[in-house]
C-alpha positions in Angstrom: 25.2 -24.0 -1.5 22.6 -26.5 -3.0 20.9 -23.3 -4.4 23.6 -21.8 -5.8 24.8 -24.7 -7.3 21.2 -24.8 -9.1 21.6 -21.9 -10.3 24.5 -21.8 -12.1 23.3 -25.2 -13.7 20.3 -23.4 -15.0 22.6 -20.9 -16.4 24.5 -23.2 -18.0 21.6 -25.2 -19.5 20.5 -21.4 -20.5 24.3 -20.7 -22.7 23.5 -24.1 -24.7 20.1 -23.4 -25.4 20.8 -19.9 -26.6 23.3 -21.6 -28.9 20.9 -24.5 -29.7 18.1 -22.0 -30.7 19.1 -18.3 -30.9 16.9 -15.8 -30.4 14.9 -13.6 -32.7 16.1 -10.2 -33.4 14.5 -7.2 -32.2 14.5 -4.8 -29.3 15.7 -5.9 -25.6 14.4 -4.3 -22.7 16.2 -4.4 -19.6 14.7 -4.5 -16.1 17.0 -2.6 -12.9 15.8 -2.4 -9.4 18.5 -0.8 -7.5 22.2 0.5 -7.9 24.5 1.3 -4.8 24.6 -2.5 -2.9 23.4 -1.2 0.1 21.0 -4.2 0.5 21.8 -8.0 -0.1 18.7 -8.4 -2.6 20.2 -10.1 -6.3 18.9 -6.5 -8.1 20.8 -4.2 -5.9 23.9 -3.7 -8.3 27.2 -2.0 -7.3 27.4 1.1 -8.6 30.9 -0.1 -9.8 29.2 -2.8 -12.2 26.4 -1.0 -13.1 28.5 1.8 -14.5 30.6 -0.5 -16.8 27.5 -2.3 -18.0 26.3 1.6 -18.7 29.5 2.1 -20.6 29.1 -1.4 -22.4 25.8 -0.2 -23.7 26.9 3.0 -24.7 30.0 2.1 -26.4 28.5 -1.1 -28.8 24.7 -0.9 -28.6 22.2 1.8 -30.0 20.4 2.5 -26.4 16.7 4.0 -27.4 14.3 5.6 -24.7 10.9 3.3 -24.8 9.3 6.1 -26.9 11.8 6.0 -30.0 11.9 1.9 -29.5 7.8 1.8 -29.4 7.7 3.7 -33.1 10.4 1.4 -34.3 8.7 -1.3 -33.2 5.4 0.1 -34.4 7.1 0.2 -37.8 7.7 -3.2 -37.9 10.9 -2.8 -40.4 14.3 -4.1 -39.0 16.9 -1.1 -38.6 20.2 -1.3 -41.0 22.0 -1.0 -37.8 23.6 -4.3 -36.8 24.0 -3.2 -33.2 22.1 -4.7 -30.2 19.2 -2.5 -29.9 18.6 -1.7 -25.9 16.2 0.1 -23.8 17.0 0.7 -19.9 13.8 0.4 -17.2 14.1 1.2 -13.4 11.1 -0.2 -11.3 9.6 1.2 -8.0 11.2 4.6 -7.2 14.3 4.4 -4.2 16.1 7.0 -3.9 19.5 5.0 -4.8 18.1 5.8 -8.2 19.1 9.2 -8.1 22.2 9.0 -5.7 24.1 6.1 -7.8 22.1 5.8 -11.1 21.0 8.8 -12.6 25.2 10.3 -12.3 26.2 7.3 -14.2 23.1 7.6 -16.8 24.4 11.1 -17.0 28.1 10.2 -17.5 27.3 8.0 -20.3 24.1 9.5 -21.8 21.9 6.5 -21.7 18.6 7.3 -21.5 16.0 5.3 -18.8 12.4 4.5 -18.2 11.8 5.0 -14.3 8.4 3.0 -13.9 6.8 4.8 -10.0 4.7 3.1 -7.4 3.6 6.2 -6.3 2.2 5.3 -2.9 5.6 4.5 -1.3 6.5 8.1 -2.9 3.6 9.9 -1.3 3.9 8.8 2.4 7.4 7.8 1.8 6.4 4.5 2.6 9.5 2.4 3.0 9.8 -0.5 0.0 10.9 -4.0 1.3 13.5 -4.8 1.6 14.9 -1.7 2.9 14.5 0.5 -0.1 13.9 4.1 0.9 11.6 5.5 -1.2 12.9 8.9 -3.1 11.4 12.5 -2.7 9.1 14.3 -5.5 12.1 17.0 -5.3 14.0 14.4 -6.3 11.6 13.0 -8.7 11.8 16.4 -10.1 15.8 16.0 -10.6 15.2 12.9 -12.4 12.7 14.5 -15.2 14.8 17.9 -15.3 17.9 15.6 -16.5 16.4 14.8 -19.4 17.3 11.6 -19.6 14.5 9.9 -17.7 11.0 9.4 -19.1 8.4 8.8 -16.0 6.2 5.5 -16.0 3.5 3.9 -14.3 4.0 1.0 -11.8 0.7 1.5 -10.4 -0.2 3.6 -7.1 0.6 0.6 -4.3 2.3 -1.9 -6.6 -0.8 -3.9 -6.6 -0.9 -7.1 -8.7 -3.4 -6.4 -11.8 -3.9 -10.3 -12.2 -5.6 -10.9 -9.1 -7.4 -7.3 -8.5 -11.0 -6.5 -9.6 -11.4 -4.0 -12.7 -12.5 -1.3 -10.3 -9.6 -1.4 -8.5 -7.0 -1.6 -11.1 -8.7 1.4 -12.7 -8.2 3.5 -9.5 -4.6 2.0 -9.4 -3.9 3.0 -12.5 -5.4 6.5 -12.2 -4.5 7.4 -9.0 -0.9 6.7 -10.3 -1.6 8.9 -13.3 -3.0 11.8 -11.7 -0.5 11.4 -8.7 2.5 11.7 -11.4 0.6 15.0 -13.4 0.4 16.5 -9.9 4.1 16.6 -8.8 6.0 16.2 -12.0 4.0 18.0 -14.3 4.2 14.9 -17.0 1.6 12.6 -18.0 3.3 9.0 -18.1 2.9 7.1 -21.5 4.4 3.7 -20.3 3.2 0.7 -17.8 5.2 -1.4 -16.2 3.1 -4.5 -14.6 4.0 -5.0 -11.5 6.2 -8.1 -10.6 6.4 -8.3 -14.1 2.8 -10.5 -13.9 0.6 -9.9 -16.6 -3.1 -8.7 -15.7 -6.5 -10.3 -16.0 -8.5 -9.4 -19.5 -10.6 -7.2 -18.1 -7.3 -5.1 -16.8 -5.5 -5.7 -19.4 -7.9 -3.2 -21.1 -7.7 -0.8 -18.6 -3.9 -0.6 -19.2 -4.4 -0.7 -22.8 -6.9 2.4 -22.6 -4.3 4.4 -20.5 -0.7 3.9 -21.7 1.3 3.7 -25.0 3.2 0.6 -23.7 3.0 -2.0 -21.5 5.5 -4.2 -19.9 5.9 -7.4 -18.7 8.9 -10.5 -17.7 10.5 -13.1 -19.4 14.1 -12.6 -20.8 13.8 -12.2 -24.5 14.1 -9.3 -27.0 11.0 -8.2 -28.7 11.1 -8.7 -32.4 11.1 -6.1 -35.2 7.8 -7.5 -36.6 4.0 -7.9 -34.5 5.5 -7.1 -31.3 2.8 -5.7 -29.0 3.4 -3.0 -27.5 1.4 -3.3 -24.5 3.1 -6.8 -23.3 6.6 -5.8 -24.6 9.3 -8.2 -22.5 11.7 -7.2 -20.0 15.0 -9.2 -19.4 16.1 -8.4 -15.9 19.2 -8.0 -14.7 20.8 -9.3 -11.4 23.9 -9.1 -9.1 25.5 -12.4 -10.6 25.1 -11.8 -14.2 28.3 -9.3 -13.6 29.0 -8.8 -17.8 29.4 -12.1 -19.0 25.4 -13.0 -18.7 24.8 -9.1 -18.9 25.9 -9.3 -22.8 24.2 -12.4 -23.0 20.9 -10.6 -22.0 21.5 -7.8 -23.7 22.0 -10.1 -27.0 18.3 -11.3 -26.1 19.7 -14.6 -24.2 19.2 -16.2 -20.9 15.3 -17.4 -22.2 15.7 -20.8 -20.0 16.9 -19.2 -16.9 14.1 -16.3 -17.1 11.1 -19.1 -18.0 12.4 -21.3 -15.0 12.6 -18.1 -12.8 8.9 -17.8 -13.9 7.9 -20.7 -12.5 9.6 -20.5 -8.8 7.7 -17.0 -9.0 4.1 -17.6 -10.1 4.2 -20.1 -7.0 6.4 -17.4 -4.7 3.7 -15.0 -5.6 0.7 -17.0 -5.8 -0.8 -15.7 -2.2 0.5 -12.0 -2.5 -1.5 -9.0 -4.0 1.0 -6.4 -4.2 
């Protein structure tokens, strides 16, 4: 109870600061884990709730797959359209995706990122928290929709901040050639893993690789000098529902994502995957 209670004070602190000082317009990215609610994690959505937050996008935002945002982004010139301006990310590669989340992508034609720690793929390696890890035949649904452009999430998830060079480089070509050799695409876009930004030296080795790179913290990513290889992700939990879903979505929420940063940086602070 104490913890919820915290919570929703941090969220409420969050509203007046988004009021106080509104956020810069751009480009927000939003981060999904699962859809279905078959697990009691805050990112496993119900496929109810997820499908109306699909329709919301579709109906009042201009929704942009991560290659068309990246050249608007690399263009630097704010769009005449007034609209929020969204991209949709998945993260890790369950099979939920294609069971709940791909049908309602479908439904609503809302194109998606899906960012693949391939490991968990290849020996279908269970993900924790009870996430089954999907098939490459079903991989191979998800890229013959259409819809879904195939990222990078490394090959075991590993944490680029606190790996040597040498392995991050076999991280993120194993991933890359892993990818190629069932799917038959080569992935443009990086997604960090845990959202945690890597050393310098990694950093480069991501930079060398992909077109994009992402990282957290709730935020849109503005029209002008965004960089497109630490591009922010807002991501979206159980209890936003829609009311803190359009929030994000209208780049707000910055508070509750920079004190979510915090708990997690010391969370995370012994883990390397």
């Amino acid at each position: 109870m104490e913890q919820d209670a915290a919570k929703t004070a941090i969220r409420r602190a969050a509203v007046v600061h988004d009021r106080l000082r509104p956020a810069p317009a751009g480009i927000t990215i939003l981060i999904y884990h699962r859809v279905g609610a078959r697990t009691p994690m805050s990112v496993d959505l119900p496929t109810s709730l997820f499908d109306e937050q699909m329709a919301f996008l579709a109906e009042r935002c201009r929704v942009l797959s991560l290659t068309d945002a990246a050249e608007v982004l690399e263009a630097g010139e704010q769009p005449s359209d007034e609209r929020p301006h969204v991209v949709v990310t998945f993260d890790d590669g369950t099979a939920d995706f294609v069971d709940e989340a791909l049908p309602v992508l479908e439904r609503h034609g809302v194109p998606a990122t899906y960012y693949l720690a391939t490991e968990f793929i290849d020996r279908q390696q269970p993900f924790p928290d009870g996430g089954i890890p999907m098939t490459w035949s079903a991989a191979k649904e998800v890229v013959a929709s259409g819809l879904v452009d195939i990222g990078s999430h490394t090959h075991t998830h590993a944490l680029l901040d606190r790996i040597p060079p040498t392995e991050a480089a076999h991280e993120l070509d194993r991933s890359i050639a892993v990818i190629e050799t069932h799917l038959g695409v080569t992935p443009e876009h990086f997604a960090y893993p845990k959202a945690l930004l890597g050393t310098p030296q990694n950093e480069f080795e991501v930079r060398t690789r992909f077109r994009t790179a992402t990282i957290g913290r709730t935020r849109p990513n503005p029209w002008e000098g965004s960089d497109l290889h630490r591009l922010t992700r807002s991501p979206i939990q159980v209890s936003d529902g829609m009311d803190f879903f359009e929030r994000k979505v209208r780049g707000g929420m910055r508070l509750e994502n920079d004190v979510r940063d915090l708990v997690n940086r010391w969370r995370y602070r012994g883990a390397t995957s």
